[in-house]
N, C-alpha and C positions, 0 to 999 in steps of 0.2 A: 767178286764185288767187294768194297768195300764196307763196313758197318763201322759202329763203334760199340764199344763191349767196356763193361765193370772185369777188368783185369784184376787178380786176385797175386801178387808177383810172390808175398812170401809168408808163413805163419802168422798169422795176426793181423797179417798187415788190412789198411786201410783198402777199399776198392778205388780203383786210378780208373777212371772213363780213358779209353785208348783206342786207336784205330789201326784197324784190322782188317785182314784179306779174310774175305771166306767163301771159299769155293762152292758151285754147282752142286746140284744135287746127283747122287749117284743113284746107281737104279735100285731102288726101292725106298729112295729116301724123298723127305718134301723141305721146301722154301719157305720159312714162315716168317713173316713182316710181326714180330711183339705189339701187341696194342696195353699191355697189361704183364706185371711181373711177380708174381709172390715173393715173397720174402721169409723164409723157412729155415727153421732153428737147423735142420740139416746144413743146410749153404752155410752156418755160422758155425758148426761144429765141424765141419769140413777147413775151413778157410782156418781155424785155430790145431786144427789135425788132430783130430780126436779120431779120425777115417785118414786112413796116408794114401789120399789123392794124391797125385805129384804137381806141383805146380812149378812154373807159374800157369794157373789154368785160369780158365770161363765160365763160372759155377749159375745157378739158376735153374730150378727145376720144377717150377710150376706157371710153366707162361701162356698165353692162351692170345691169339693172334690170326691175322688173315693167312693163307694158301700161297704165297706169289709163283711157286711153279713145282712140279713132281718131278720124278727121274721115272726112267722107263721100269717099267710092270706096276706101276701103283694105280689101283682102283678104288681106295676107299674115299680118298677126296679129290680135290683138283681146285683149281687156279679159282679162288673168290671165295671157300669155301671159310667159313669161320669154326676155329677148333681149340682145342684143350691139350697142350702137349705134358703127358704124363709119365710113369715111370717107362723101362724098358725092358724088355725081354727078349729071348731065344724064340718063342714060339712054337720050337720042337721038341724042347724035353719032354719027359714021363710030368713035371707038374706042371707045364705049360700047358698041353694037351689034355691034362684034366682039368684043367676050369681053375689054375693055382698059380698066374704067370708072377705073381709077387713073390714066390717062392721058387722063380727060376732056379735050376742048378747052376746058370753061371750067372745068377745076377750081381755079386759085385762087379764082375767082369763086362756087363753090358751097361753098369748105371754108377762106377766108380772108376775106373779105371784111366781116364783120363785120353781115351781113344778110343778109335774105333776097334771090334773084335781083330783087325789085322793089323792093329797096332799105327793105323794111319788117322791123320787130325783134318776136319776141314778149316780149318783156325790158322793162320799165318801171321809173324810178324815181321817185316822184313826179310824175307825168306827162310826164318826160322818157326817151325812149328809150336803150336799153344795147343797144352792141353786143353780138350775139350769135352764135347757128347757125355756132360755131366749130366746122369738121369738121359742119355738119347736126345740132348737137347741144347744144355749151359741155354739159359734163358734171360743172363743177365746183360742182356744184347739188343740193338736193335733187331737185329736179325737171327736167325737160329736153321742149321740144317737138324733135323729132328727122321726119324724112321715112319714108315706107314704102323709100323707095330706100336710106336707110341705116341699117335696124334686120335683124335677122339671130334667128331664132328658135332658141332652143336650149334643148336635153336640158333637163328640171327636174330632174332626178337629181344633176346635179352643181351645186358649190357657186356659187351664182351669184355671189355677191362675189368670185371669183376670176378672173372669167371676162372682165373689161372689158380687158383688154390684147392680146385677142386682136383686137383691134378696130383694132389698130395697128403697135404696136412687135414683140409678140409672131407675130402673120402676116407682118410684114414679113422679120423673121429667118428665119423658115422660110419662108415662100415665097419667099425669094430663091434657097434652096437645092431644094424641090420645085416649084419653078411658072417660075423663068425658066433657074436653070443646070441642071436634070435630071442632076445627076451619073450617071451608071451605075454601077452596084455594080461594087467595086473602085479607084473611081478617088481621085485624091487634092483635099484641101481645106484651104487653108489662110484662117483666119479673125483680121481682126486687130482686134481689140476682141473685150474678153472681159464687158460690158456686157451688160444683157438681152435686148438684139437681139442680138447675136457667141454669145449662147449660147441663143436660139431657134437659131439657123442649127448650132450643134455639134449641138441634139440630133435638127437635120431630118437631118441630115448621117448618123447612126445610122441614122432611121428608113431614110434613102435605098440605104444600102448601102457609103458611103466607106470605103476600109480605113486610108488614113493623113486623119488630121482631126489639124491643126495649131492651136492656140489662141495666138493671139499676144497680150501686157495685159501694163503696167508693176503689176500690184497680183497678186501670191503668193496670197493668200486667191481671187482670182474663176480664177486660174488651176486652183488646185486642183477649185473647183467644174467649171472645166473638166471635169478629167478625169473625176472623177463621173459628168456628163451622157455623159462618152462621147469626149472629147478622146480620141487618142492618143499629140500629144506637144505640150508646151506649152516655148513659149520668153516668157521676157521679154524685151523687147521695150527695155531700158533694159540689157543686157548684150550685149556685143558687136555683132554683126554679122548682124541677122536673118535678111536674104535669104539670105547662105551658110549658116545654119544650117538654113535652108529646103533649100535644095539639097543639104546634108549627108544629108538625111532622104530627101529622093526621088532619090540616085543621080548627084546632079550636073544632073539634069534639071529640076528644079522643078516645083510644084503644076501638077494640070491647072486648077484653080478658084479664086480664090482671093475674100472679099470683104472690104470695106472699109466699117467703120463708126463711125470716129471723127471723122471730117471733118477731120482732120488732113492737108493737102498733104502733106507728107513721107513720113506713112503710107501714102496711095494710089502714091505711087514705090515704096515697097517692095511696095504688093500687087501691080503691074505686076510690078515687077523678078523678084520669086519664081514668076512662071508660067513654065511650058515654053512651047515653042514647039505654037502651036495655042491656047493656055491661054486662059482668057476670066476676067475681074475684074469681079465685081458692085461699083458704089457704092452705097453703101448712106446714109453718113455725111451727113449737111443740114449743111451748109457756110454761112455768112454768103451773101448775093448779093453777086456777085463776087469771091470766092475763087479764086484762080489754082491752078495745080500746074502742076510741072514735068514731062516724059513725054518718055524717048527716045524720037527718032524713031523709031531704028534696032531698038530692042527692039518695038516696034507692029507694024514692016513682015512682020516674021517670024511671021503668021498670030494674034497676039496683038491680044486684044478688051478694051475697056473698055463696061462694059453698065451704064448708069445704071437703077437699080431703085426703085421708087417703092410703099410699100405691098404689096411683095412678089409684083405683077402676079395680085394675088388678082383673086378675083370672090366676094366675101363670104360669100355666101347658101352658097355651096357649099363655099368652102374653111375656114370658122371651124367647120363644123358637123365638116367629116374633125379638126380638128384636137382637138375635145372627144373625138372618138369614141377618136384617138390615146392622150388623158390617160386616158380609163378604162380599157384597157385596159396603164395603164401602159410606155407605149411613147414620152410625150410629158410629164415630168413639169416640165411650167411653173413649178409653184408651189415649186419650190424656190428659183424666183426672187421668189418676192413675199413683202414684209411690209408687214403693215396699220396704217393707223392711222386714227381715228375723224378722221369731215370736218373737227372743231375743232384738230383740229392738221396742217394743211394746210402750216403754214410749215413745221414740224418735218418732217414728211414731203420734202420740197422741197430744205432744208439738208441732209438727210439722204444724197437721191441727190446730191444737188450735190457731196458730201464722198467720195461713192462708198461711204458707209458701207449705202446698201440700194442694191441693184440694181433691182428695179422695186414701189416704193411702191405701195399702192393704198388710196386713201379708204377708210372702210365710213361707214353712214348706219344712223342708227336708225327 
């Protein structure tokens, strides 16, 4: 069939709307119509190759859309069904099979690679192949063939154009704070980016129980939405002295939790430096490959953890569905972080978060 898709042709370059063949679903895979398309600092660090995807490819990885048909053996959804298509996996490895598919063994190979595990594309141009099945999906499409292993069924009740970030950046935030650090009600959290991932994690941080939730951002405006969601104390992060101001808050003692999402080295020193002793620091922040940072020894040895988090250590199917259920009940209000704009202004959308002026862009498709 034909779509039209945000073609990605070369480093840097601008997204070109372009028209595309893209084949049938194969057996195990599904048809899914975009009603909705995140916009994710991944897709921008990709398209600048900071990740050596090969392009020219199809990037998009948090899109959230109707069902329009399966390939044979798929049971989890079918033709009407509204869903969430999120990362990919193997499904067989040692930590797929544990309950750890974000830490696939081959997941660059199923969610980077730019095809499919046999090296074939459903993407055409001219009878030339486009890379694609970025994330098990490239979502920046009208259309998208995506796997049964990484589409996620969800409530038709709520707005499904809003829904595709949950596939990503939005579960990553908050599962960093409900799925690997399990704060216990009362304890303290300090978050440094105040971004749409730094404010999934302030409002999992709420749902969790944290009595002091620290919001740390050089930008006034996202701090304030901080507090909104639920912050209780926000420092900027471009006035004095973070980490003592962190300890100022908790007693001298510093955060038990803290995480890191700016991929900023310097940053992840201060989200070390501001934990207590015991205290554990999620990474969160996609860093260039090869990125250094700097880390006292001597502040590590004294029971302090550094916990690289990937995707929020979800398991999709389960955890995207608690996290709708959170927003209806008003207890998980996401979309105060999204604004939309129609797929023909991709670029604009894109400048847009680049500028910091939206926090999490998302397509909509007619």
């Amino acid at each position: 069939m034909q779509i039209t898709a945000a073609l990605t042709e070369d480093k840097g370059a601008e997204f070109t709307l372009t028209p595309l063949e893209l084949d049938a679903p194969r057996p195990g895979e599904v048809l899914v119509r975009l009603v909705g398309s995140g916009v994710c600092h991944t897709d921008l660090i990709v398209r600048d190759q900071w990740y050596p995807v090969p392009l020219p490819a199809v990037l998009g990885h948090e899109g959230a859309g109707v069902v329009e048909a399966v390939g044979a053996n798929v049971t989890a959804v079918a033709p009407g069904d509204h869903v969430v298509m999120t990362f990919n996996s193997c499904g067989g490895c040692r930590t797929c099979v544990s309950g750890r598919p974000a830490y696939c063994d081959q997941f660059f190979a199923y969610n980077f690679a730019g095809t499919r595990i046999d090296g074939s594309t459903p993407l055409h141009r001219d009878s030339a192949d486009i890379h694609a099945v970025f994330f098990g999906q490239s979502a920046f499409a009208t259309h998208a063939v995506a796997t049964e292993t990484n589409v996620v069924k969800v409530d038709r009740s709520v707005p499904l154009e809003l829904l595709g970030p949950l596939g990503c950046g939005i579960q990553t935030g908050a599962g960093a704070v409900l799925n690997t650090l399990h704060p216990p009600a009362g304890s303290s959290l300090a978050i440094f980016g105040a971004g749409s991932v730094g404010l999934s994690a302030v409002m999992a941080a709420v749902v969790a129980g944290c009595t002091t939730i620290i919001a740390v951002d050089l930008n006034p405006q996202r701090l304030e939405l901080a507090r909104e969601l639920g912050a209780t104390h926000m420092i900027n992060g471009g006035e004095g002295d973070t980490v003592a101001r962190i300890q100022e808050l908790t007693s001298g003692l510093g955060v038990d939790y803290s995480i890191e999402t700016t991929a900023v080295p310097t940053v992840l020193r201060q989200a070390v430096d501001a934990l207590n002793q015991g205290g554990t620091c999620g990474l969160i922040g996609a860093a260039a490959v090869g990125t250094e940072a700097a880390i006292d020894m001597s502040v590590l040895l004294f029971g302090r953890t550094v916990r690289g988090i990937v995707e929020g250590d979800s398991v999709p199917r389960t955890f995207i569905p608690k996290l709708v259920e959170l927003y209806k009940q008003g207890r998980f209000p996401f979309d105060k972080l999204i604004k939309t704009y129609p797929f023909s202004e991709i670029n604009t959308a894109v400048a847009d978060s680049e500028k910091g002026v939206t926090l999490k862009p998302v397509l909509t498709f007619d």
